[in-house]
C-alpha positions in Angstrom: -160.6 -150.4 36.6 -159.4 -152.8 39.1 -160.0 -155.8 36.5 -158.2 -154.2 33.7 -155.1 -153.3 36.4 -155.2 -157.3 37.8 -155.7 -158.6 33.9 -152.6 -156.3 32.8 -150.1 -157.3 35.7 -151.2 -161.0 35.8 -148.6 -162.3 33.3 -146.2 -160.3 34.5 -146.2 -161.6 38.3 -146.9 -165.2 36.3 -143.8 -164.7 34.8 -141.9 -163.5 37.7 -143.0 -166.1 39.7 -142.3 -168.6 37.4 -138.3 -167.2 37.2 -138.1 -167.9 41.0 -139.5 -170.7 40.6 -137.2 -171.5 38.3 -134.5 -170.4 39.9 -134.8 -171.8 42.8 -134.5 -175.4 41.0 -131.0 -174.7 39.4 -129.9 -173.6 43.2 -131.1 -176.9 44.6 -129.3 -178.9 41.6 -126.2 -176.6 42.4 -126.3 -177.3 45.8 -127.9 -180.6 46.9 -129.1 -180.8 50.0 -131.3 -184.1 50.6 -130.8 -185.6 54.0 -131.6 -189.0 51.7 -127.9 -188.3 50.3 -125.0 -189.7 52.3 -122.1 -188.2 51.7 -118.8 -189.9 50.9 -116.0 -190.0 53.4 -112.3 -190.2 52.2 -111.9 -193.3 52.8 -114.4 -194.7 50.6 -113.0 -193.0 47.4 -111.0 -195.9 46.2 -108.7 -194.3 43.7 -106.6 -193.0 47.2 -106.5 -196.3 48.9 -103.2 -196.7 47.2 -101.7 -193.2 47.8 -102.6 -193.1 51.6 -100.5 -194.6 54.8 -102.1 -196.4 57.1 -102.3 -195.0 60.8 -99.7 -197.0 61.6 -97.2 -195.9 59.3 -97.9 -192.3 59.8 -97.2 -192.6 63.1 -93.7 -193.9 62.5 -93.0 -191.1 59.9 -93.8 -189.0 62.3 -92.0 -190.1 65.2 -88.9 -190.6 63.0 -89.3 -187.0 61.7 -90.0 -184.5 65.3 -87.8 -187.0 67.6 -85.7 -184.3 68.3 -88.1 -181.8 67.6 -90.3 -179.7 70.1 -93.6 -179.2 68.6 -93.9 -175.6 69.9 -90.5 -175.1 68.0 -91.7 -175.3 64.4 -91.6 -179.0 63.4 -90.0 -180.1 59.9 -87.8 -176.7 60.1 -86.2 -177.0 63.7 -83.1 -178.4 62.1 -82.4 -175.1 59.5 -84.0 -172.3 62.4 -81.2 -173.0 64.3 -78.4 -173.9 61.7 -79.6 -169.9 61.0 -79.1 -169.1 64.8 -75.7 -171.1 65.1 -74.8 -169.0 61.8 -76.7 -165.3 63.6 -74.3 -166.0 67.0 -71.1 -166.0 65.3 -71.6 -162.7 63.7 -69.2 -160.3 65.0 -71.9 -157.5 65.6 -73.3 -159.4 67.9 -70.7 -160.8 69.8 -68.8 -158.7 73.1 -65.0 -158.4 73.0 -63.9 -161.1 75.0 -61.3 -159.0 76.8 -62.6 -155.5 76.7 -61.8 -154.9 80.1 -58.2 -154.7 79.7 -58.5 -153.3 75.9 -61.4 -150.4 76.3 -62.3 -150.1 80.0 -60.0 -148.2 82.3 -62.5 -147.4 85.5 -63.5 -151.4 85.8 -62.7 -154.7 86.8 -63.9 -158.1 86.0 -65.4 -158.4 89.6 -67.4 -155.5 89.0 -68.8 -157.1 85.9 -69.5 -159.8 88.3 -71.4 -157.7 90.9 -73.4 -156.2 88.1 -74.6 -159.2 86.8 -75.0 -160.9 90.4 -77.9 -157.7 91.2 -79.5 -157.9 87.5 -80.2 -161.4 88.8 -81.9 -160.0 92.0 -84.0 -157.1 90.2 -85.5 -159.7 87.3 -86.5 -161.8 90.4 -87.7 -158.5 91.8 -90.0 -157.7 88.3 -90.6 -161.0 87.6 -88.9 -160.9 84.3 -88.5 -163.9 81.7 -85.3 -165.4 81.7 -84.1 -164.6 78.4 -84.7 -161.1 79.2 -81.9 -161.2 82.2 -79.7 -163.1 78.9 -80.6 -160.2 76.9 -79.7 -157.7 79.4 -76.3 -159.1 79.8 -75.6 -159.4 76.7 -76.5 -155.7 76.1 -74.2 -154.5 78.9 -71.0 -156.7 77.2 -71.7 -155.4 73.7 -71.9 -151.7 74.8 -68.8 -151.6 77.2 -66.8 -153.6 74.4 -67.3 -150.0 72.9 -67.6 -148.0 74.9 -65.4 -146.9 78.1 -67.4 -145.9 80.8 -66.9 -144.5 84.2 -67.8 -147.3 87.2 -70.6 -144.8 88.9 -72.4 -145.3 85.7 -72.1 -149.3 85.7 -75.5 -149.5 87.9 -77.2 -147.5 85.3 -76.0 -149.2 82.3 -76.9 -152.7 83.9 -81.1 -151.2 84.5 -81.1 -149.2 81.1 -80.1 -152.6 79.4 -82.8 -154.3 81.1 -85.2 -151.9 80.4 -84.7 -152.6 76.4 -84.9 -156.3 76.9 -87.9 -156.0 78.9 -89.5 -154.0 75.8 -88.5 -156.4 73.8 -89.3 -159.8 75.5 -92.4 -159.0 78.5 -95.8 -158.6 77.6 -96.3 -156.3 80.7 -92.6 -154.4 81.2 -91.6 -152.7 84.2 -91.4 -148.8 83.8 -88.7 -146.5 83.7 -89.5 -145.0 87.3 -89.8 -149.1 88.4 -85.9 -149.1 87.4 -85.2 -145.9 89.0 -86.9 -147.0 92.4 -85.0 -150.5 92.3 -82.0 -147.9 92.0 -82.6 -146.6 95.4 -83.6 -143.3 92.9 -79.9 -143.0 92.4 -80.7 -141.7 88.9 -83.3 -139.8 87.6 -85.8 -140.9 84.6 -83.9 -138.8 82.6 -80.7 -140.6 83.1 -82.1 -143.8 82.2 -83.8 -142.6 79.3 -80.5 -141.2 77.9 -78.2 -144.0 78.6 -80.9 -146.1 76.9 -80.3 -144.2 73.7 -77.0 -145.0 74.0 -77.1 -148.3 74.3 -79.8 -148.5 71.5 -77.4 -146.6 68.8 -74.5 -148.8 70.4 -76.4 -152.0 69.5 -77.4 -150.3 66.0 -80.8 -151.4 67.0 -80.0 -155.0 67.1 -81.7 -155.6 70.2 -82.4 -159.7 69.1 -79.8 -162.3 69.6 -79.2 -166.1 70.3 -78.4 -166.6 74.0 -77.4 -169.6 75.8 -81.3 -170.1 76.6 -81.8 -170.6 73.0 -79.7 -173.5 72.5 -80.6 -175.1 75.8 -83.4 -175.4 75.2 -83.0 -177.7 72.0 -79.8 -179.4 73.7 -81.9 -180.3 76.7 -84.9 -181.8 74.8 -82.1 -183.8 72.9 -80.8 -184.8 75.8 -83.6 -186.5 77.5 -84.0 -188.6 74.5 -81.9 -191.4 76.1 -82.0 -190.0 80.3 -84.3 -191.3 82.9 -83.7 -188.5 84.9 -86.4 -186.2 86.1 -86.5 -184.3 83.1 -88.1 -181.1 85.4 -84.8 -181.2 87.7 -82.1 -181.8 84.9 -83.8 -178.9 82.8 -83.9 -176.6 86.3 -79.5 -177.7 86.8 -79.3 -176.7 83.4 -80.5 -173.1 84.0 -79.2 -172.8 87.2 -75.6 -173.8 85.4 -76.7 -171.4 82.4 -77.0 -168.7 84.2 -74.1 -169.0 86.1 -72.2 -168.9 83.4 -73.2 -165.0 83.0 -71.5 -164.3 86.0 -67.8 -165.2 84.8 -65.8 -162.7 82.2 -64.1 -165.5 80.9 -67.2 -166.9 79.6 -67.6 -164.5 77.4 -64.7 -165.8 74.8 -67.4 -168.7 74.4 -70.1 -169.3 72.2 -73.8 -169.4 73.2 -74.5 -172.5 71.4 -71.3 -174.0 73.3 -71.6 -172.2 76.7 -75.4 -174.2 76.6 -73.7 -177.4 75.4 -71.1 -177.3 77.9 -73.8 -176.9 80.6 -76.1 -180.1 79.3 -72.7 -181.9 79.7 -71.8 -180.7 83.3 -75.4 -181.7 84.2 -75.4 -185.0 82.7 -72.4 -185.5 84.7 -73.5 -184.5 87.8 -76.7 -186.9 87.5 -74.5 -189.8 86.5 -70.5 -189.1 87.4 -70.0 -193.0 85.9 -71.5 -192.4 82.7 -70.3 -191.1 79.7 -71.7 -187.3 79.1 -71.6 -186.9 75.5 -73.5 -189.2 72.9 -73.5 -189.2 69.0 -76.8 -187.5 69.4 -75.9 -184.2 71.1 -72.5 -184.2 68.8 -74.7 -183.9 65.9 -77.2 -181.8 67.0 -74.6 -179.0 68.9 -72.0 -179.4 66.8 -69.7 -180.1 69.3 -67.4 -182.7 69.9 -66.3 -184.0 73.9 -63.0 -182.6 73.7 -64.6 -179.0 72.1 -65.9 -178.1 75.2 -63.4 -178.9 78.1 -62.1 -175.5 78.7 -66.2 -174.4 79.4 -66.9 -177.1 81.1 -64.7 -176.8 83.3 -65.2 -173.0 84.4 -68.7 -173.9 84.8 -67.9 -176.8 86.8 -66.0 -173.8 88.9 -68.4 -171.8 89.2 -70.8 -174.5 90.8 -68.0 -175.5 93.2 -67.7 -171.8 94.1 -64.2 -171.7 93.0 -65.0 -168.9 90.6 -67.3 -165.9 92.0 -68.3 -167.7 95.8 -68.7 -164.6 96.7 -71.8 -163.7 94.4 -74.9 -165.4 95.8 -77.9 -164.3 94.2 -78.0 -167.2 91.9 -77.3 -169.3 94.3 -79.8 -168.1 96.4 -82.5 -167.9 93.8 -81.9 -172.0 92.6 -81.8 -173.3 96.4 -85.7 -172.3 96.6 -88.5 -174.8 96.8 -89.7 -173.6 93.1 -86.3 -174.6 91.4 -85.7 -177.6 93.2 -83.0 -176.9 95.3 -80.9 -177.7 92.0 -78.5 -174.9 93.6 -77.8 -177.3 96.5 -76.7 -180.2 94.1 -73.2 -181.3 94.5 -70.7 -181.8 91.6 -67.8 -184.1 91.7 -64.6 -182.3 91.9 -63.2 -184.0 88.9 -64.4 -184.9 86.0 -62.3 -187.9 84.4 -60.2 -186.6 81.1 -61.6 -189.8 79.5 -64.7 -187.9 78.9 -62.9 -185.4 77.1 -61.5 -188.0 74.3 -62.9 -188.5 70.9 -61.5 -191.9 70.8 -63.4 -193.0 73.8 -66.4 -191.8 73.4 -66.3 -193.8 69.9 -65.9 -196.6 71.8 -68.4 -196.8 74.8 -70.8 -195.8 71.9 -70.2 -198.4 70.0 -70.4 -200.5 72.9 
């Protein structure tokens, strides 16, 4: 019995075995995988000698192409992301009345805006928080009192409860509700917080994203330092410092983002070189802005760092004249800047000089 059973299967495990077999030699021929083989690099193939640049040139191309572009800030499109932002800042949702103090608010003043802003400063230093989540929050409390009037006992709570959106929005790790209530002295409850944050919310039809000033300056700055030999790390710390005092004037507010942050990279290139011209065909081009386009900011902001405008609010001159910001705060500004810097006509001419 066992003889008959091996003589009946025998051709059938020949067969099988002769299938793998079989098999296995189309897989080989599929897939080749003799060590004895070298394999072709791209260089060899000679039908793409033609078609390819040589190291050099691609390096040229490339320099040509991201010279004004910062490689964590999507090479090749840079240029149309922010023609979209310029385009975004302008729209009127998402722009603040410039004077709704004296249109919509009865129970405020411009310094208490001032104030406001001056201790948002102080409680972001407090958390931690980025800086574009203190722009944010700014921009928040502007939008919703351009709307909406509101009594000044409420102002405190309106400046935390617009933080506390913007710190959703921009932190990886936000601060709480209660955090904002204790950095309130507990002067509201969670409950008031919560509430005016709905407020706000529905206020901002739940367009919580916006360009800010620290949007543009950063692509300004990088522009900048194209043709300045300054220390890039202490012209890009003056620029914030300028930046964000800036957010501490209510006339600032009839401005731009994109020119508030232009305006700034001006006054600093200024303050680094008072005999140099501090406008170039480059940042024209790239802001937008001509010279003479941004005298009126320049000057406030110029103000402001002479503490002729708000000398009384020192948080953010506090928080710059710190070891970890380079003293920028302590940097001194010429008192004038020469009108010359302000004509179209000149500036044609030194550059072409």
């Amino acid at each position: 019995m066992l003889g008959m059973t091996h003589n009946e299967n025998s051709p059938r495990v020949s067969r099988l075995e002769t299938k793998r077999t079989a098999d296995s030699m189309v897989e080989r021929d599929s897939h080749p995988q003799s060590p004895a083989k070298k394999r072709a690099f791209l260089g060899e193939i000679s039908n793409l000698k033609d078609v390819m640049l040589t190291e050099q040139k691609l390096k040229a191309v490339q320099e040509i192409e991201t010279k004004f572009d910062d490689s964590q800030m999507c090479d090749g499109y840079v240029t149309d992301i922010y023609d979209y932002l310029r385009n975004k800042e302008k729209e009127a949702k998402r722009r603040p009345l410039h004077d709704y103090i004296e249109k919509v608010q009865k129970d405020m003043t411009a310094n208490m805006r001032g104030v406001l802003v001056d201790w948002l400063v102080e409680v972001a230093e407090e958390y931690k928080l980025q800086s574009n989540t203190l722009y944010l929050s700014v921009s928040y409390v502007d939008k919703f009192l351009s709307i909406n009037p509101i009594n000044k006992k409420k102002l405190q709570l309106l400046g935390v409860s617009s933080m506390l959106i913007a710190s959703k929005f921009e932190e990886i790790n936000p601060p709480t509700v209660d955090d904002f209530c204790y950095i309130t002295d507990n002067t509201y409850r969670k409950e008031d917080v919560m509430k005016m944050e709905a407020e706000i919310v529905k206020s901002l039809k739940f367009e919580v994203s916006s360009p800010t000033i620290l949007t543009f300056l950063r692509r300004f700055a990088s522009i900048s330092e194209e043709d300045c030999k300054d220390p890039i790390l202490e012209f890009e710390l003056l620029g914030c410092y300028l930046a964000e005092l800036s957010l501490l004037d209510y006339g600032c507010l009839k401005f731009l983002p994109s020119m508030i942050a232009s305006s700034v990279i001006f006054l600093s290139r200024f303050i680094f070189h008072p005999d140099k011209h501090p406008w170039n065909a480059n940042l024209q081009k790239y802001s937008g802005y001509k010279a003479a386009d941004l005298k009126e900011c320049v000057v406030i902001i110029q103000d402001l760092q002479l503490g002729k405008r708000g000398g009384s609010l020192v948080a953010i001159r506090e928080k710059y004249n710190q070891h970890k910001f380079k003293y920028v705060g302590l940097m001194k500004c010429p008192l004038e800047i020469p009108n010359l810097f302000f004509e179209e006509m000149r500036l044609f001419r030194v550059l072409k000089a």
